[in-house]
PDB file of N, H, CA, C and O in Angstrom:
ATOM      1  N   UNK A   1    -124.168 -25.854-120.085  1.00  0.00           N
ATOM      2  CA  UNK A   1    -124.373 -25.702-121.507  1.00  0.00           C
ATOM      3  C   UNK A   1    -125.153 -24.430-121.835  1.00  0.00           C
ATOM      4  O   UNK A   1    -124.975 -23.873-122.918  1.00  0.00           O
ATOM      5  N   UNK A   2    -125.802 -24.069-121.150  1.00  0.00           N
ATOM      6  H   UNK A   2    -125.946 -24.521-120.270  1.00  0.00           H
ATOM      7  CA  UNK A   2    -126.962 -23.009-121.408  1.00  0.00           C
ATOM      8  C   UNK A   2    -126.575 -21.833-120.182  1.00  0.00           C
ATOM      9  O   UNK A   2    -127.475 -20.994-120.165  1.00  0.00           O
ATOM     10  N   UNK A   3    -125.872 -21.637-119.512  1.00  0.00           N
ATOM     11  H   UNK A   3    -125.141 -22.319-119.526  1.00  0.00           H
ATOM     12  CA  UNK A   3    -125.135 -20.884-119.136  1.00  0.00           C
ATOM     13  C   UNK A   3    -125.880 -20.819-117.950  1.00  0.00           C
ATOM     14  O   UNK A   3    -126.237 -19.645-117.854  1.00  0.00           O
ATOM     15  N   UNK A   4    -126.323 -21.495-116.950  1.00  0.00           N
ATOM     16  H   UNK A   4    -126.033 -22.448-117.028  1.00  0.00           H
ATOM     17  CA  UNK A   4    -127.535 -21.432-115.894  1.00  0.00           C
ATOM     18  C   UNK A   4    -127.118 -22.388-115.043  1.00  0.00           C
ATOM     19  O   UNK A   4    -126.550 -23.405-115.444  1.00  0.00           O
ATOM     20  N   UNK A   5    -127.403 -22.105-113.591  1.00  0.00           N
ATOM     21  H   UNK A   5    -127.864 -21.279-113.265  1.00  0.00           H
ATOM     22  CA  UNK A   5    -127.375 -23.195-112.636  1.00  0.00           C
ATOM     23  C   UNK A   5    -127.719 -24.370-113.095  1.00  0.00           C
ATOM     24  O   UNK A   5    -128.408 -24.413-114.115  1.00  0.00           O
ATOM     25  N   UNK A   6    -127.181 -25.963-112.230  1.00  0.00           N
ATOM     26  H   UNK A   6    -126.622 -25.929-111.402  1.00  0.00           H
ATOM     27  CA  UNK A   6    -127.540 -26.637-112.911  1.00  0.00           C
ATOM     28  C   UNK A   6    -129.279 -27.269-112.168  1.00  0.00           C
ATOM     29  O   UNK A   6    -130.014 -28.216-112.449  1.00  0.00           O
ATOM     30  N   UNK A   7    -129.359 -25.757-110.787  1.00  0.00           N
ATOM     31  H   UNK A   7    -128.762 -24.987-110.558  1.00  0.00           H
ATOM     32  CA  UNK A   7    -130.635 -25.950-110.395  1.00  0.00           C
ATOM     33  C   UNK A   7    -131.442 -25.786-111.219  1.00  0.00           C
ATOM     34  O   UNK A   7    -132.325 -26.572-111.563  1.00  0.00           O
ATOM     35  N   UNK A   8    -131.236 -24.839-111.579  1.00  0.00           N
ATOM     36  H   UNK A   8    -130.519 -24.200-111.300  1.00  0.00           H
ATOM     37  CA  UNK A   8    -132.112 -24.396-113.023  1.00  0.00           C
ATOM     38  C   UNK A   8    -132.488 -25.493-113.986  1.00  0.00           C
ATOM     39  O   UNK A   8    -133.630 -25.616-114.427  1.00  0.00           O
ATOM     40  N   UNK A   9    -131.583 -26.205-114.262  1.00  0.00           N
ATOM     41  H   UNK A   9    -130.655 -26.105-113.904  1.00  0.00           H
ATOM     42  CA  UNK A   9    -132.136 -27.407-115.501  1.00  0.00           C
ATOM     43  C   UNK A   9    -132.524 -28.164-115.234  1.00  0.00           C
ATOM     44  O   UNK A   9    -132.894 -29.002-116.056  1.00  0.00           O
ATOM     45  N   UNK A  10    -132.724 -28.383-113.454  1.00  0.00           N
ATOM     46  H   UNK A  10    -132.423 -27.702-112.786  1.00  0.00           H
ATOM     47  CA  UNK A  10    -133.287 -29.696-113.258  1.00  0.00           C
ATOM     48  C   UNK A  10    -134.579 -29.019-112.818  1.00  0.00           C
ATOM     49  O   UNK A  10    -135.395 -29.850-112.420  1.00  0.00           O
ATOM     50  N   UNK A  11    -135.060 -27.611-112.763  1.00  0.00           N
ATOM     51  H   UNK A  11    -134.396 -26.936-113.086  1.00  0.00           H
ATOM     52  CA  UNK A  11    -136.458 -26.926-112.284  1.00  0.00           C
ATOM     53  C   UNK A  11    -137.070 -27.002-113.525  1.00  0.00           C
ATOM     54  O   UNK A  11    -138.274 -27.250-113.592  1.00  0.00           O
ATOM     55  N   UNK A  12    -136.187 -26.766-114.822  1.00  0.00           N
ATOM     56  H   UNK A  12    -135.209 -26.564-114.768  1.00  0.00           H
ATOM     57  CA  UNK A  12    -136.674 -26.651-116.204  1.00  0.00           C
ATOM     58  C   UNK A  12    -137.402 -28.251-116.684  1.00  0.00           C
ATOM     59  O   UNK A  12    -138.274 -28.353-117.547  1.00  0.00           O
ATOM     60  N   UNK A  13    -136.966 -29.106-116.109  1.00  0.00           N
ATOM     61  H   UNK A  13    -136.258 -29.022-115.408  1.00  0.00           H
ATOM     62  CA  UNK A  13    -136.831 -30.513-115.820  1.00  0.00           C
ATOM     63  C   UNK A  13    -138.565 -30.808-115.256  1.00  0.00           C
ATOM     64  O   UNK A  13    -139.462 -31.358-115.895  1.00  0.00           O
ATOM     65  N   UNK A  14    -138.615 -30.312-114.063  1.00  0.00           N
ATOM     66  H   UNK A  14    -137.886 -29.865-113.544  1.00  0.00           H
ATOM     67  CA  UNK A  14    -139.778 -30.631-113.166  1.00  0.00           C
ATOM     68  C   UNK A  14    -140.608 -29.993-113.631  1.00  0.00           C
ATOM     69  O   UNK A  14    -141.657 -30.636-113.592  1.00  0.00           O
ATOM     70  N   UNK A  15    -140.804 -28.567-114.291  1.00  0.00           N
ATOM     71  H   UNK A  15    -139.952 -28.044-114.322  1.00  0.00           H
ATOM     72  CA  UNK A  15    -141.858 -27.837-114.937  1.00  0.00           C
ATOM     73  C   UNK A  15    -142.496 -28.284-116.535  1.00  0.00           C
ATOM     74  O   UNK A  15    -143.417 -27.691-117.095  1.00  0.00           O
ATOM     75  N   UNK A  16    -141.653 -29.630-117.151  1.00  0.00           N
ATOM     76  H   UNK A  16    -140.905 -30.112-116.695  1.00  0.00           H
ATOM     77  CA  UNK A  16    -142.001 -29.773-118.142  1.00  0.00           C
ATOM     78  C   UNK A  16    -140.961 -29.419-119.085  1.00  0.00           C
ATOM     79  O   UNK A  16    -140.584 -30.228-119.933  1.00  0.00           O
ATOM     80  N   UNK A  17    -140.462 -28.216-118.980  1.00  0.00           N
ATOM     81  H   UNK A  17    -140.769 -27.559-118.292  1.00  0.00           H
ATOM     82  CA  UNK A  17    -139.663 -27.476-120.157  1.00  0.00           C
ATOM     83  C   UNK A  17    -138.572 -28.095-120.437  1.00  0.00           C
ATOM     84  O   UNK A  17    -137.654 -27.362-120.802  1.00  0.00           O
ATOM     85  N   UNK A  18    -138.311 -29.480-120.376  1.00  0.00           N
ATOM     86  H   UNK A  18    -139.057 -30.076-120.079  1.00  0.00           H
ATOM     87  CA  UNK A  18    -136.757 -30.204-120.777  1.00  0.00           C
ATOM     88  C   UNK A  18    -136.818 -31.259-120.315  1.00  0.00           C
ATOM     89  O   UNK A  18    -136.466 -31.551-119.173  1.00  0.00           O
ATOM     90  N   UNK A  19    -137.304 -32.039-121.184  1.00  0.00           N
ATOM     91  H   UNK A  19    -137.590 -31.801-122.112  1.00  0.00           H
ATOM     92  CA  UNK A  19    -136.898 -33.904-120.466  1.00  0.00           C
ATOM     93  C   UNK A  19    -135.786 -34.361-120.490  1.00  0.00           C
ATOM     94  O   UNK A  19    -134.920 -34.316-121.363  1.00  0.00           O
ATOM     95  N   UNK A  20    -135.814 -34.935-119.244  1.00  0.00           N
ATOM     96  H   UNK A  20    -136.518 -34.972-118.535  1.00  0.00           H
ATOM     97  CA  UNK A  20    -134.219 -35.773-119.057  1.00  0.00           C
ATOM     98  C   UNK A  20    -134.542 -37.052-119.149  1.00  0.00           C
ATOM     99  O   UNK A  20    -135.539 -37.649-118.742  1.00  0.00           O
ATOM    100  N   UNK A  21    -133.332 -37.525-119.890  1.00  0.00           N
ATOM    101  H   UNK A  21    -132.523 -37.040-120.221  1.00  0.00           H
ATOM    102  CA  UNK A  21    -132.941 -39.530-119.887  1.00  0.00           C
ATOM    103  C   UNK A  21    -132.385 -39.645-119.060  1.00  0.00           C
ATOM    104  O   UNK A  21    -131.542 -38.788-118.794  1.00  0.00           O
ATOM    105  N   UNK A  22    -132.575 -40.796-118.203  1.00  0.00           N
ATOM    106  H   UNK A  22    -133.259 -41.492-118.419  1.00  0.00           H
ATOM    107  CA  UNK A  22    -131.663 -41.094-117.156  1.00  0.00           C
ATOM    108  C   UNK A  22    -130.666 -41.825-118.112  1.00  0.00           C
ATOM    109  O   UNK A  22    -130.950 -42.314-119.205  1.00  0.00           O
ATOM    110  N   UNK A  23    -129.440 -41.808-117.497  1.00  0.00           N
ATOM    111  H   UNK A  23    -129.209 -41.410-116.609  1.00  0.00           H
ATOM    112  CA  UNK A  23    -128.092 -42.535-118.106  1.00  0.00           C
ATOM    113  C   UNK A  23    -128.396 -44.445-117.100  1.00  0.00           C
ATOM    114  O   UNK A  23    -128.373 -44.682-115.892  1.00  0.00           O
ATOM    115  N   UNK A  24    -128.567 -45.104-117.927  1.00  0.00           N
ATOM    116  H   UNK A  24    -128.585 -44.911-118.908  1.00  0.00           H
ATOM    117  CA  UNK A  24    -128.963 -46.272-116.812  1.00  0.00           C
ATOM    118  C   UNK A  24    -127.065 -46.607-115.983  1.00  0.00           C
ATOM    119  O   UNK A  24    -126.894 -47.497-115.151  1.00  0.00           O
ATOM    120  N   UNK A  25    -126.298 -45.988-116.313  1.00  0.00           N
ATOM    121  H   UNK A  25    -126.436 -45.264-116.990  1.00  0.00           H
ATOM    122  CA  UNK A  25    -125.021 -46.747-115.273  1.00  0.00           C
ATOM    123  C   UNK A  25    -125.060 -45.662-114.302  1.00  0.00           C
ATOM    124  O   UNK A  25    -124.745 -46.078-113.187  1.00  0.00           O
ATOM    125  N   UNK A  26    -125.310 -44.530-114.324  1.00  0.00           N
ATOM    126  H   UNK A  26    -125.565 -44.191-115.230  1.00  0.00           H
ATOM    127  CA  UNK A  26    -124.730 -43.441-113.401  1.00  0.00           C
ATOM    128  C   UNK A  26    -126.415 -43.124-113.107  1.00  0.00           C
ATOM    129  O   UNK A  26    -126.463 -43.343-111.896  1.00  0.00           O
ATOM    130  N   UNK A  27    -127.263 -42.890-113.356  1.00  0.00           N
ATOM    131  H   UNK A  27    -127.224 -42.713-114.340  1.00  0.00           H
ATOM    132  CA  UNK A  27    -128.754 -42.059-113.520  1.00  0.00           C
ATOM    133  C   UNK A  27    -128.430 -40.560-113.425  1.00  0.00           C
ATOM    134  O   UNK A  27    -128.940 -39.736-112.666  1.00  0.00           O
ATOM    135  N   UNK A  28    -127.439 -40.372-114.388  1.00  0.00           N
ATOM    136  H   UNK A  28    -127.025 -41.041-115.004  1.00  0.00           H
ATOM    137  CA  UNK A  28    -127.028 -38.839-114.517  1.00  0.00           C
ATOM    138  C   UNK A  28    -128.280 -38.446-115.384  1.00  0.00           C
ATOM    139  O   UNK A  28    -128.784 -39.412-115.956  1.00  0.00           O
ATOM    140  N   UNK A  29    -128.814 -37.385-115.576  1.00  0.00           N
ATOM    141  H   UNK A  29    -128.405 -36.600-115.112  1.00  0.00           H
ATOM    142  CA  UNK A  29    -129.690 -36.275-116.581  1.00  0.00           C
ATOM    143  C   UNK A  29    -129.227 -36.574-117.856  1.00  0.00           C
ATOM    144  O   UNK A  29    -128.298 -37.297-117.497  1.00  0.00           O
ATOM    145  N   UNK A  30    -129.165 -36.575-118.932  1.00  0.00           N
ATOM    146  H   UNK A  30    -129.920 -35.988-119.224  1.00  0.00           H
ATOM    147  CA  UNK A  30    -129.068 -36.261-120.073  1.00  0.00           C
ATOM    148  C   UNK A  30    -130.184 -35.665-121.223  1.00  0.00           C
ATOM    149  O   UNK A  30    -131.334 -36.102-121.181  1.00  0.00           O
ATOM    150  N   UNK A  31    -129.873 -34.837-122.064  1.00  0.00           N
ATOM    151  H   UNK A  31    -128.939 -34.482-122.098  1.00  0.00           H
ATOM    152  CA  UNK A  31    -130.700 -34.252-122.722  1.00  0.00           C
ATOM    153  C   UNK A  31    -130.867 -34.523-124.262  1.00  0.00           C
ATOM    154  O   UNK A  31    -129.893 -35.256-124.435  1.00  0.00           O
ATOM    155  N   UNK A  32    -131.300 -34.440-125.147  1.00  0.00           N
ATOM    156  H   UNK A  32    -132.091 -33.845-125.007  1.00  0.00           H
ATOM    157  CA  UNK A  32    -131.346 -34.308-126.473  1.00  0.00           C
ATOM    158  C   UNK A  32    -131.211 -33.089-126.954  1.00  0.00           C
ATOM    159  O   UNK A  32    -131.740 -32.121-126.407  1.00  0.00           O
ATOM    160  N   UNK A  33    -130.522 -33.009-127.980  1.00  0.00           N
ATOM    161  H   UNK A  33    -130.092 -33.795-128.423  1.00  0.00           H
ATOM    162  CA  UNK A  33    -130.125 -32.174-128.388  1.00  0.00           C
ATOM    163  C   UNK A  33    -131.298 -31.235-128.918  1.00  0.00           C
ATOM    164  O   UNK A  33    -131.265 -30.094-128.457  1.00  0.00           O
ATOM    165  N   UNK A  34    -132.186 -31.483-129.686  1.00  0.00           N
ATOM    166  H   UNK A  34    -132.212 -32.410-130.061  1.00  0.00           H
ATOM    167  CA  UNK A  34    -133.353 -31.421-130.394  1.00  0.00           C
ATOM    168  C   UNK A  34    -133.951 -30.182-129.458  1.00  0.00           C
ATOM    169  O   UNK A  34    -134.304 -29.031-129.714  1.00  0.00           O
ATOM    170  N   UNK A  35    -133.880 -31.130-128.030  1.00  0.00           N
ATOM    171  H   UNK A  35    -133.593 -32.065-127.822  1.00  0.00           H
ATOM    172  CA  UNK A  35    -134.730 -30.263-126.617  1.00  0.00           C
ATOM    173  C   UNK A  35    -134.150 -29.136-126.217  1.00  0.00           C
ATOM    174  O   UNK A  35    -134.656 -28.031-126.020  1.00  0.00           O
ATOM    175  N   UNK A  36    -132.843 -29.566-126.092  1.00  0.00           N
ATOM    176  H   UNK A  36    -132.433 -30.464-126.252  1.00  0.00           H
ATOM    177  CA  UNK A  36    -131.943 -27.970-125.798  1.00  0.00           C
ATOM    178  C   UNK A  36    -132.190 -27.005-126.208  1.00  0.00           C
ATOM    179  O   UNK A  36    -132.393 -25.982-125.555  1.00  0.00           O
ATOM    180  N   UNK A  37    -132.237 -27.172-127.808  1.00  0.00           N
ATOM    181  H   UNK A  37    -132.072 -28.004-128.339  1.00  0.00           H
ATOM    182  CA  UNK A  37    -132.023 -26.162-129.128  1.00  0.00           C
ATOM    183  C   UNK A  37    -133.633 -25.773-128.416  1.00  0.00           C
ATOM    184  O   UNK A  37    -133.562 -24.924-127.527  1.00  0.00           O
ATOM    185  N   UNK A  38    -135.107 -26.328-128.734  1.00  0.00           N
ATOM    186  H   UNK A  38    -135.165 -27.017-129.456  1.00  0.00           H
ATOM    187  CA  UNK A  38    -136.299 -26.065-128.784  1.00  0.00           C
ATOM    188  C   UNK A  38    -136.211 -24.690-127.536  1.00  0.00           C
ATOM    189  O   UNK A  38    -136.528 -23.514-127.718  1.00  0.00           O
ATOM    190  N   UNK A  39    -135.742 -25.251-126.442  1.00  0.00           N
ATOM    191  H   UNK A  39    -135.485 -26.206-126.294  1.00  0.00           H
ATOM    192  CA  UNK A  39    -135.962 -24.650-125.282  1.00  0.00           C
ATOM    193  C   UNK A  39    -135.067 -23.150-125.585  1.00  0.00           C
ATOM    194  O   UNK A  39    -135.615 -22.068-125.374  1.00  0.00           O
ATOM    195  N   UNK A  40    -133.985 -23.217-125.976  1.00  0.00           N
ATOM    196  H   UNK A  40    -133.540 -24.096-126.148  1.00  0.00           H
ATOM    197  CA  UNK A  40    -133.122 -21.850-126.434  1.00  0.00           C
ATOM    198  C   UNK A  40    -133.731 -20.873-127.638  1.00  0.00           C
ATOM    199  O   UNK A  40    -133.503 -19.733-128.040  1.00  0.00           O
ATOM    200  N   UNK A  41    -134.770 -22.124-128.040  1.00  0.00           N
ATOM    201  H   UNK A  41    -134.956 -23.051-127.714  1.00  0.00           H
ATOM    202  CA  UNK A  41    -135.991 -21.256-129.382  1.00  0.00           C
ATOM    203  C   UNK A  41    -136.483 -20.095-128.395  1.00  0.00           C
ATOM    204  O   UNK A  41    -136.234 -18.890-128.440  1.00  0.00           O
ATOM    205  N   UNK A  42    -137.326 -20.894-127.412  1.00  0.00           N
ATOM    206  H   UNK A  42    -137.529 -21.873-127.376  1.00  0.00           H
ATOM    207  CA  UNK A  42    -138.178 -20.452-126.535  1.00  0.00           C
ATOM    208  C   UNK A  42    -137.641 -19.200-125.997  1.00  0.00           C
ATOM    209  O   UNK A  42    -138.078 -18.072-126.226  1.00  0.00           O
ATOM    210  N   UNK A  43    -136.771 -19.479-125.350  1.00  0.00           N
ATOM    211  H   UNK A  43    -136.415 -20.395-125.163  1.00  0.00           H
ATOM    212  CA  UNK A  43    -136.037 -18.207-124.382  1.00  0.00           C
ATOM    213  C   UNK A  43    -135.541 -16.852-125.481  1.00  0.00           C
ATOM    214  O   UNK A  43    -135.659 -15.628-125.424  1.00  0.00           O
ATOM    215  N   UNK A  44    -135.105 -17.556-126.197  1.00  0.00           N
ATOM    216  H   UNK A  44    -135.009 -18.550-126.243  1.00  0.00           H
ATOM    217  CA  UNK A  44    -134.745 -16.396-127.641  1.00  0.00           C
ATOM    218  C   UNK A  44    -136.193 -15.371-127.789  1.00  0.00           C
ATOM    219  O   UNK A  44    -136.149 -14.149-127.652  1.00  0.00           O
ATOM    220  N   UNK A  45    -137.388 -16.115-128.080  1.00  0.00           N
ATOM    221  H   UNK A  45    -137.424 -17.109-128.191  1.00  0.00           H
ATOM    222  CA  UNK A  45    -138.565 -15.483-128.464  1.00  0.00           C
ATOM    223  C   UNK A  45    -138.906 -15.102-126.947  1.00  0.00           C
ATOM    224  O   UNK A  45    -140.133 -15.116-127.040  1.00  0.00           O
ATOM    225  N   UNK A  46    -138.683 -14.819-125.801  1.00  0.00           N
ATOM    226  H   UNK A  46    -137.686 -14.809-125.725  1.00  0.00           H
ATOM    227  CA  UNK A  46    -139.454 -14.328-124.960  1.00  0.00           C
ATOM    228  C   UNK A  46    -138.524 -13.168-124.713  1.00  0.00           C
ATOM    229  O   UNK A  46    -138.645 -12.684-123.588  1.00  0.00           O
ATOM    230  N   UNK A  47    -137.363 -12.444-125.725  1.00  0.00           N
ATOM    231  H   UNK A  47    -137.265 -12.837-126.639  1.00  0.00           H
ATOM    232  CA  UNK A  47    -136.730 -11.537-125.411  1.00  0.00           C
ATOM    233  C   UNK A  47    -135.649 -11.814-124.917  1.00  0.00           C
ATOM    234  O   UNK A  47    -134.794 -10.928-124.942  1.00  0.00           O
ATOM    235  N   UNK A  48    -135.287 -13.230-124.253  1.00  0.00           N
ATOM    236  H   UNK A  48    -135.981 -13.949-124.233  1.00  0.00           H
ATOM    237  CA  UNK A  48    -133.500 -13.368-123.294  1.00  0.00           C
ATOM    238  C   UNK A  48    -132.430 -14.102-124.148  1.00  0.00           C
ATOM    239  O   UNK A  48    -132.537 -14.879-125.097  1.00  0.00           O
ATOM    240  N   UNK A  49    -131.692 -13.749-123.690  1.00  0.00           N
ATOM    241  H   UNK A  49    -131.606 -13.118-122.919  1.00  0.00           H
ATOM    242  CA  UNK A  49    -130.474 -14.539-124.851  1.00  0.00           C
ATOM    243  C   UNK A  49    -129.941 -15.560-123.890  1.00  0.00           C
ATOM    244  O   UNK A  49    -129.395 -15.321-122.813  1.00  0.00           O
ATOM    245  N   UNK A  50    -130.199 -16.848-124.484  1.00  0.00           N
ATOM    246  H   UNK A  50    -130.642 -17.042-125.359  1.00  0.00           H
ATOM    247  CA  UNK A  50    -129.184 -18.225-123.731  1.00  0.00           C
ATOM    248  C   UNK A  50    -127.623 -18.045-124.444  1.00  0.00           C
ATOM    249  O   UNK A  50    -127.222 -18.028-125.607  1.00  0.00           O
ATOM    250  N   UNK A  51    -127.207 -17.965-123.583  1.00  0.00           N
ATOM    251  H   UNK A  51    -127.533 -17.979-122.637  1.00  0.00           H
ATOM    252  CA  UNK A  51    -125.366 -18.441-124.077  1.00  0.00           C
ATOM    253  C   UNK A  51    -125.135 -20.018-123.827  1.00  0.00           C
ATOM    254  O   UNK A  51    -125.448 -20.720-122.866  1.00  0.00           O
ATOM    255  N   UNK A  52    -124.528 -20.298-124.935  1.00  0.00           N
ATOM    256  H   UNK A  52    -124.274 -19.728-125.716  1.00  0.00           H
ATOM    257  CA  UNK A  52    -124.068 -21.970-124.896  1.00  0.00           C
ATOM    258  C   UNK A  52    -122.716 -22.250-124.605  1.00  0.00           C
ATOM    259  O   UNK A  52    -121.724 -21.775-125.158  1.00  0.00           O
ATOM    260  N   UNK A  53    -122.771 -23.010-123.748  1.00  0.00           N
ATOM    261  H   UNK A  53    -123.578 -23.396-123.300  1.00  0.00           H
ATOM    262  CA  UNK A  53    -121.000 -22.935-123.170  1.00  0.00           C
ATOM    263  C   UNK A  53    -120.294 -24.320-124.217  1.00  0.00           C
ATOM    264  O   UNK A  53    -119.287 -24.355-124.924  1.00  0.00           O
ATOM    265  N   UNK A  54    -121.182 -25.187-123.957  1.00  0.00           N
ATOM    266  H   UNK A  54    -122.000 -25.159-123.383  1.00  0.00           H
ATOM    267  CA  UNK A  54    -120.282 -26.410-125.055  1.00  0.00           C
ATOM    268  C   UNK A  54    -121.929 -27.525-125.355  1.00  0.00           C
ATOM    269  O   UNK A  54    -123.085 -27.700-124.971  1.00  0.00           O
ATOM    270  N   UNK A  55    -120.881 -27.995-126.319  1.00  0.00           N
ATOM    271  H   UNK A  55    -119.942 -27.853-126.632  1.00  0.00           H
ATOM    272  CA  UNK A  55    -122.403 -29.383-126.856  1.00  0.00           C
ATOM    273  C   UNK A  55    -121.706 -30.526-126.919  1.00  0.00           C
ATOM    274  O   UNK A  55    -120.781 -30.675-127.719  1.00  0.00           O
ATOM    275  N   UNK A  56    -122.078 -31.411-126.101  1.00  0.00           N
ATOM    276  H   UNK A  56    -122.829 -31.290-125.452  1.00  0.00           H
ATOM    277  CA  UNK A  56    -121.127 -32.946-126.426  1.00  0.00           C
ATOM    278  C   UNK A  56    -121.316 -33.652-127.483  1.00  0.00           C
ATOM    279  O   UNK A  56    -122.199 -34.506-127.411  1.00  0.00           O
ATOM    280  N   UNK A  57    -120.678 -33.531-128.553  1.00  0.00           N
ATOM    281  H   UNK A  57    -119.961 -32.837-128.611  1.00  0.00           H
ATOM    282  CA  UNK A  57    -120.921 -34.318-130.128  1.00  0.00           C
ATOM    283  C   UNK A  57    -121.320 -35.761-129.456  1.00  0.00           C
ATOM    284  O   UNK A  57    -120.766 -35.966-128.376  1.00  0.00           O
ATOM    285  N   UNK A  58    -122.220 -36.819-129.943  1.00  0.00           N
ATOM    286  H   UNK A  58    -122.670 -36.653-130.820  1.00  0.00           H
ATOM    287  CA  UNK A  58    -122.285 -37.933-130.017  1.00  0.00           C
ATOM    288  C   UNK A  58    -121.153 -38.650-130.907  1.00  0.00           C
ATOM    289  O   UNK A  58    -120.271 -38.101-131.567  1.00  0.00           O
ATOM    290  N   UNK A  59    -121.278 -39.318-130.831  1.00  0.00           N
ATOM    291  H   UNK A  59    -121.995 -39.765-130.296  1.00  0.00           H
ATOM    292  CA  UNK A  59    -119.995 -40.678-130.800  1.00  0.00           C
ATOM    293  C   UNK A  59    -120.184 -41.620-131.857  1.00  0.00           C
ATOM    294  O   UNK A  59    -119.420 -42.578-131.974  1.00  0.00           O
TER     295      UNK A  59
END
């Protein structure tokens, strides 16, 4: 989604910078949307540009 390993989102993960929900059937990552956007605030203001590859509409 953010155009980055998906090591990367789970380091972004362990440092604080992006909480994940576990999915309780799979315990896949999932994010909020809210958090994504905040975190792409962030990276925007420190000078880098995030590219967004896709956003999964909720249901």
């Amino acid at each position: 989604m953010l155009g980055v390993a998906p090591l990367t989102v789970r380091n972004w993960d362990k440092r604080g910078k992006l909480m994940a929900y576990r999915n309780p059937v799979n315990n896949y990552r999932m994010y909020k949307i809210e958090d994504v956007e905040r975190l792409m605030q962030q990276i925007e203001e420190s000078g880098n540009k995030p590219r967004v590859i896709a956003v999964k509409k909720e249901e």
